[in-house]
C-alpha positions as CSV (number, residue, x, y, z in Angstrom):
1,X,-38.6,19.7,40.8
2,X,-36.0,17.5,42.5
3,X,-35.2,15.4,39.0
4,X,-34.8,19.1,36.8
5,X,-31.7,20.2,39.4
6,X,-30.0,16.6,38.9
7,X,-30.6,17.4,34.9
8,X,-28.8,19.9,34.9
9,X,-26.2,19.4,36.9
10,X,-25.7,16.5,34.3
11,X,-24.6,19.1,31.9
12,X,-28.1,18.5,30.1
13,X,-28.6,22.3,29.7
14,X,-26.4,24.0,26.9
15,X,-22.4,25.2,27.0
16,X,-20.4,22.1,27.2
17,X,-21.2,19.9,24.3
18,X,-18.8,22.1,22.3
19,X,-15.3,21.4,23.7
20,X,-16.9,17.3,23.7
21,X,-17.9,17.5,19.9
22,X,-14.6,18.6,19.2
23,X,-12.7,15.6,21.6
24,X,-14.7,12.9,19.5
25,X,-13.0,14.6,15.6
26,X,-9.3,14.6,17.8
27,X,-8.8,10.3,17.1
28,X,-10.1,10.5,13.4
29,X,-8.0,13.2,12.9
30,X,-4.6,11.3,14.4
31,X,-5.5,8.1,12.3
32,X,-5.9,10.1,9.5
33,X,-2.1,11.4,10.1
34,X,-0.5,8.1,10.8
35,X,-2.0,6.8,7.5
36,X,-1.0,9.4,5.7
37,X,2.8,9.0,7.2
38,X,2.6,5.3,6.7
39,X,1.0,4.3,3.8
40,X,-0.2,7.1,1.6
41,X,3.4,9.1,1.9
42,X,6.0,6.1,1.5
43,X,3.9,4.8,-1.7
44,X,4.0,8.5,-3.6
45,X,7.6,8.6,-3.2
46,X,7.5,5.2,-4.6
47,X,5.7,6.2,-7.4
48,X,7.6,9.1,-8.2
49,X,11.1,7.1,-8.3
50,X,9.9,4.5,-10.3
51,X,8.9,7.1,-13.1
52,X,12.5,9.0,-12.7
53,X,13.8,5.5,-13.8
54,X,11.5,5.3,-16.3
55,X,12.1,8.3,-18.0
56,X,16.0,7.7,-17.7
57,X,16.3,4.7,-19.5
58,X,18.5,4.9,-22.1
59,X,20.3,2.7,-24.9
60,X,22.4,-0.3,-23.7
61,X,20.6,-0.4,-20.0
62,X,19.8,-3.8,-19.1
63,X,15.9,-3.9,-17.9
64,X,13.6,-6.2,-15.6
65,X,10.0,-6.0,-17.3
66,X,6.7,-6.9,-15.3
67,X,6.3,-10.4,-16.6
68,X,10.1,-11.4,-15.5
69,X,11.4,-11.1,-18.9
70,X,15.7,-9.4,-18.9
71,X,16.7,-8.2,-21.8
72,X,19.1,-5.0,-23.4
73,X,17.5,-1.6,-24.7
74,X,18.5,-1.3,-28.0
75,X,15.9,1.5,-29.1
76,X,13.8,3.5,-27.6
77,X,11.2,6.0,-28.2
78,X,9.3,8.6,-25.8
79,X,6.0,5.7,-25.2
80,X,7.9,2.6,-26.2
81,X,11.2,0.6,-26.0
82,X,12.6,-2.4,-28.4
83,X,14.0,-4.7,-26.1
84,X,16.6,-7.6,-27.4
85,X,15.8,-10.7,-25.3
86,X,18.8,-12.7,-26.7
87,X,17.4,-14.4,-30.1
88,X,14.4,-11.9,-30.0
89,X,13.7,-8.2,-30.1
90,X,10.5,-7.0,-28.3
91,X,8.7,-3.7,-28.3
92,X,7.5,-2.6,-25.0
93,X,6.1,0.1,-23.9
94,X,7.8,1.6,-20.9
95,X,5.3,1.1,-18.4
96,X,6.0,-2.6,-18.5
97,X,9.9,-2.0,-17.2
98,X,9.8,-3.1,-13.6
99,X,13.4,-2.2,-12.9
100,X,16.6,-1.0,-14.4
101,X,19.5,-3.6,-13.8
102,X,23.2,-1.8,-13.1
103,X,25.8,-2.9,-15.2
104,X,29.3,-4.2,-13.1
105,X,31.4,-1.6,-12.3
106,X,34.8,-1.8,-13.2
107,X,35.7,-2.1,-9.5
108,X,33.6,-5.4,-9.1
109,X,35.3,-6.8,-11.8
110,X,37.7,-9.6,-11.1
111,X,41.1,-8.6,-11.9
112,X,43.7,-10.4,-14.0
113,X,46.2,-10.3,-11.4
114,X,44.3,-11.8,-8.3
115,X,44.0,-14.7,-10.7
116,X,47.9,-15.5,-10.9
C-alpha cells in the first residue's frame, strides 16, 4: 500500500501529462521559427530579386553569366538572349545571367576639366 501513495504523488495517475506534452513541441516549434527567419526567408527574397532582374533585362545591358562569361545584350527574346562576347555572339537562355552589370553614370565619369 505504502509504494501506490508514493506513485501517485509522482504524478503517475492522470491530469498533468497534458500541459508536459505540450512543453516538449514549445523548442521544435522556436527552431522551426529561427530557420525560417534565417535561412528559409532571406533565400526567397533572394530568389525573387534575382528573377525581377531577370525579367528586366533589356537591349544594351552589360550581363555576368553563370560560367564567368561578360558580354552586351544585343537581342533578346522572352526564354533566351544573344549575347555579343566581343568577336562572338552567343545565345543564352536567361537563366544562365548571373548578374546585370550597371553602366557608369555620367557622374562617375572623369571630367575633361579636372584633367587640365
Amino acid at each position: 500500500m505504502f509504494w501506490a501513495t508514493n506513485a501517485y504523488a509522482m504524478g503517475g495517475a492522470g491530469g498533468g501529462d497534458a500541459a508536459g506534452g505540450m512543453m516538449n513541441f514549445i523548442p521544435l516549434i522556436l527552431m522551426f521559427a529561427v530557420f525560417y527567419f534565417l535561412l528559409i526567408r532571406p533565400q526567397q527574397k533572394r530568389a525573387k530579386e534575382h528573377q525581377n532582374m531577370l525579367n528586366n533585362v533589356k537591349r544594351g545591358d552589360e550581363v555576368i553569366t553563370a560560367g564567368g562569361l561578360h558580354g552586351r545584350v544585343i537581342e533578346t527574346a522572352e526564354q533566351h538572349l544573344i549575347v555579343d562576347l566581343g568577336e562572338t555572339k552567343v545565345k543564352l537562355s536567361r537563366n544562365a545571367v548571373s548578374a546585370v552589370v550597371g553602366l557608369p553614370k555620367a557622374a562617375d565619369k572623369p571630367s575633361k576639366k579636372a584633367d587640365k
